[in-house]
FINUPA-597254 format. One record per residue (C-alpha): x, y, z. Coordinates in steps of 0.001 Angstrom, whole numbers, plus 500000, padded with zeros to 6 digits. Example, Ala and Ser with C-alpha at 12.3 -4.5 7.8 and 13.67 -1.06 7.14 Angstrom:
# residues 2
512300495500507800 513670498940507140 
This chain:
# residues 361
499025568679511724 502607570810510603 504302568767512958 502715565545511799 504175566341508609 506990567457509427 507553564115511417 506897562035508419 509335563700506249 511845563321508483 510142559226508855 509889558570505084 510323555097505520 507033554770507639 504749555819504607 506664553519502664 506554550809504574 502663551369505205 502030551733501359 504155548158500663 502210546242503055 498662547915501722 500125546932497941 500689543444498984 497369542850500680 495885544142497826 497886542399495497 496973539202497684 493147539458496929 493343540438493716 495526537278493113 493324535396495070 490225536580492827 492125535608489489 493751532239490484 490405530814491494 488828532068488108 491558530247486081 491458526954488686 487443526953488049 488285527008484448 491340523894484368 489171521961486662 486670521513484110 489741519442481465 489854516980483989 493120516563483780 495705515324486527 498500517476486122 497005520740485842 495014520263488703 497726518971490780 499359522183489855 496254524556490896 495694522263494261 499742522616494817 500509526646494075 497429527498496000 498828528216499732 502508528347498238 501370531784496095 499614533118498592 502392532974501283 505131533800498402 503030536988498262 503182538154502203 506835536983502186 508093539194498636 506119542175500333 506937541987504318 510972541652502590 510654544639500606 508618546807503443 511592545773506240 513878546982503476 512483550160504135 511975550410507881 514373552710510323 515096554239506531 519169555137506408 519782554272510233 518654550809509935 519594548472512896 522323544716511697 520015542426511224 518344544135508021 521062543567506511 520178539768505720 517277540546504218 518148539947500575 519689536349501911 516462535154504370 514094536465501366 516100534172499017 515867531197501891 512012531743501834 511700531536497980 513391528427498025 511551526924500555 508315528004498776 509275526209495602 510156522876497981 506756523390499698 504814523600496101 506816520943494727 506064518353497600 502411519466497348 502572518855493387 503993515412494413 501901514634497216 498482515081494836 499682513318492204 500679509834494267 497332510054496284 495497510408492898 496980507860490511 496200504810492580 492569506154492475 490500505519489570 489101508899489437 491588510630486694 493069506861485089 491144504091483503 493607501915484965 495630503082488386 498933502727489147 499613500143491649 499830501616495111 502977499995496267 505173501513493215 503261505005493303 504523505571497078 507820504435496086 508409507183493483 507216509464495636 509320509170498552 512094509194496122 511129512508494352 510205514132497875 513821513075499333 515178514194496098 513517517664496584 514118517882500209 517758517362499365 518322519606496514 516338522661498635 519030521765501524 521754522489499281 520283525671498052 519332526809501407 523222526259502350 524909528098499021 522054531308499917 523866531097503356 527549531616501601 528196527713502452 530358525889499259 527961523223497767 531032521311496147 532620521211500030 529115519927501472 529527517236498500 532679515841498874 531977516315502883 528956513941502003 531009511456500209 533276510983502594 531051510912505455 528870508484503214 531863505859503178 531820506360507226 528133505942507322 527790503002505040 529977500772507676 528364501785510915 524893501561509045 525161498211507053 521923496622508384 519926500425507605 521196500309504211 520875496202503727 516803497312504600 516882500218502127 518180497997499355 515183495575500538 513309498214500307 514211499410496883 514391495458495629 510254495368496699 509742498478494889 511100497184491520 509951493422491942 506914494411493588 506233490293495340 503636492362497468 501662495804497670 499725497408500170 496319495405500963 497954492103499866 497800489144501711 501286487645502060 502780484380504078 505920482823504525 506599479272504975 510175479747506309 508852481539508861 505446482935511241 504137485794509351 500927486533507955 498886489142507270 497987492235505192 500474494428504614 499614497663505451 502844499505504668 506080499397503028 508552501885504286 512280502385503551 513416500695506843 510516498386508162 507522496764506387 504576496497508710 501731493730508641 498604493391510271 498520489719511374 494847488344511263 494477488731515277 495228492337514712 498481492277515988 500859494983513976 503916493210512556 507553495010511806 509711493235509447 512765494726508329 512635494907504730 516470493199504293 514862489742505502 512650489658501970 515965489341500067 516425485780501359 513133484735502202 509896483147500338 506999484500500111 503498483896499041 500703486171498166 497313484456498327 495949487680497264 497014487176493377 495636484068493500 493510483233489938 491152480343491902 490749478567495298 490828475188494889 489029472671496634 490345469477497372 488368466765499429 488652463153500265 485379461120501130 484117457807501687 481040455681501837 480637451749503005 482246448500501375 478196447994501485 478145451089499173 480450450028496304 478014449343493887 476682452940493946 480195454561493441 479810454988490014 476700456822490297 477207458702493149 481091459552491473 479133460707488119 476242462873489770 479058464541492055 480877465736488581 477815466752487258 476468469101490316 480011470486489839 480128471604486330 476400473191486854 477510474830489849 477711478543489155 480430479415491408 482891476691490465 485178477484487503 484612474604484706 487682475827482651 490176474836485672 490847471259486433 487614469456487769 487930465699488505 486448463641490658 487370459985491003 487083456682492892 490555456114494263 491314454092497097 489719450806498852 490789452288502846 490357450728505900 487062451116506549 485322453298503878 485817453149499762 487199456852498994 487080459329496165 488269462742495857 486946465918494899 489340468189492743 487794471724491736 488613475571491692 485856477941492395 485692481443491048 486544483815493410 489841484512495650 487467485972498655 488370483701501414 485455484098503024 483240483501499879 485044480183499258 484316478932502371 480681479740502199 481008477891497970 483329474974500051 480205474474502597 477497474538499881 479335472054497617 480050469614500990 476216469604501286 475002469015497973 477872465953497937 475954465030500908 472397464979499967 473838463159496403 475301460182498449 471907459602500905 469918459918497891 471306456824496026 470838454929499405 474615455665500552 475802456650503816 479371458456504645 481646456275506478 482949456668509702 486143454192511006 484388450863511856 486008447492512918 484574444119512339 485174441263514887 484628438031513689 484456435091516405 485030431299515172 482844428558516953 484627426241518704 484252422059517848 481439420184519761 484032418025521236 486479420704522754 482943422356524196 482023419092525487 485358419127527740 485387422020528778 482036421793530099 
């Protein structure tokens, strides 16, 4: 036991090492115990940011912890005769710090893009498209600044890295035109926001169509509707047009029918009972244009048209409306004694004289 003793006084540092690490586990639980008290206590405000904050310095604290108390105990170990490399302590301890703070702050950001596009904390979410945009921004904007820290902690001149940037920028920007033309696009659908994620978008200058199902700083991809992924780089949306069928207010339908010359007298009727299945019909919307006219004598059929909007956007439910209204049109124009008409010709044959038949027989 004497020479147990004796070894650890002449081994200080081992006590002390052993007592730091015991102090930091111990500090560790009892931090543990108290920060979930206070998060059970914030959750109940229901608000955003203070649970974003509780969610985000969760794993951060608890690793900040080990790392504050493993520095301080290797400050301690081999006591006077410690070997080079404990040397950088103080600078790999200020390295971790910093990257603690970056990994709390892209948690913090992380919670709050994912939940402001949901409708659990805001009566009306932000739209998804711009959310993700700010938060790419504010994560490279984080990323960067902890870079530059991490660099001055190292003894490296921030200003020098800067005006190394600027001029290696310059360099950059004409090698990388078409990266940066698709960043601009990039930025330019962030602020104008012509699409979001889950729209519905199609160009008539060119063969795409689909949902879009994300908008990065490069490439925007789209799921076509045969579930083929589509990557379009974002600097062709600064010069081309693009519609979004998914902001659409109505669907319109917009048909052209016909019944027999033999018909015309029921036009009229037929024309007025049409317009009036339409403006009962629950899924058409009456305060949009609704017409429906006689308006051509054709070739072979007399034709009107049928000009309405339904209700819904849902392509799939306006087809289903489309089909029922078709019907109904149908079942109006056989119940006034009309049929649809269908391309007929009429060949009329003139007798000949008695005489000329005569001869010829």
């Amino acid at each position: 036991m004497q020479e147990i003793l004796d070894y650890l006084g002449e081994h200080r540092w081992i006590a002390e090492t052993f007592a730091i690490v015991l102090a930091t586990g111990i500090l560790r639980l009892f931090a543990k115990s108290a920060f979930d008290r206070i998060a059970r206590q914030i959750k109940k405000t229901h608000n955003l940011y203070d649970d974003a904050l509780v969610e985000a310095i969760r794993k951060p604290l608890g690793a900040g912890i080990w790392v504050l108390g493993i520095s301080f105990a290797a400050e301690s170990v081999g006591g006077d005769d410690q070997a080079e490399i404990f040397a950088h302590i103080d600078t790999l301890r200020d390295v971790a710090v910093v990257w603690l703070l970056i990994w709390f702050a892209l948690r913090f950001i992380r919670f709050v893009e994912e939940q402001v596009v949901a409708s659990g904390y805001r009566s009306q979410p932000v739209d998804h498209t711009t959310a993700r945009a700010v938060g790419k921004l504010l994560r490279a904007a984080t990323l960067i600044t902890g870079i530059l820290l991490v660099l001055q902690a190292f003894g490296f001149s921030i200003s020098g890295v800067l005006a190394f940037g600027g001029i290696g920028g310059i360099a950059i920007g004409f090698a990388a035109r078409d990266l940066l033309a698709n960043f601009f696009g990039a930025l330019m659908i962030f602020l104008d926001r012509p699409f979001s994620v889950g729209d519905w978008i199609r160009s008539p200058d060119r063969e795409i169509e689909g949902t879009v199902e994300e908008i990065g700083w490069r490439l925007t991809r789209i799921r076509t509707f045969d579930k083929r992924p589509l990557y379009i780089p974002n600097s062709i949306f600064t010069s081309l047009a693009v519609e979004n069928p998914s902001r659409m207010q109505n669907r319109r339908i917009h048909e052209t029918l016909g019944i027999r010359y033999d018909d015309i007298g029921s036009m009229a009727v037929v024309v007025a009972d049409i317009k009036a299945m339409l403006q009962a019909h629950e899924a058409i919307d009456t305060s949009q244009t609704l017409m429906v006219n006689f308006v051509e004598f054709g070739p072979s059929s007399v034709d009107f048209f049928v000009y309405c909007f339904t209700k819904t956007t849902v392509w799939t439910e306006f087809h289903e409306i489309k089909q029922d209204v078709l019907l109904e049109i149908a079942i109006i124009i056989e119940r006034h004694g009309c049929e649809i008409a269908f391309p007929t010709q009429t060949l009329h044959i003139q007798p000949e004289p008695d005489g000329q038949a005569a001869n010829a027989i």
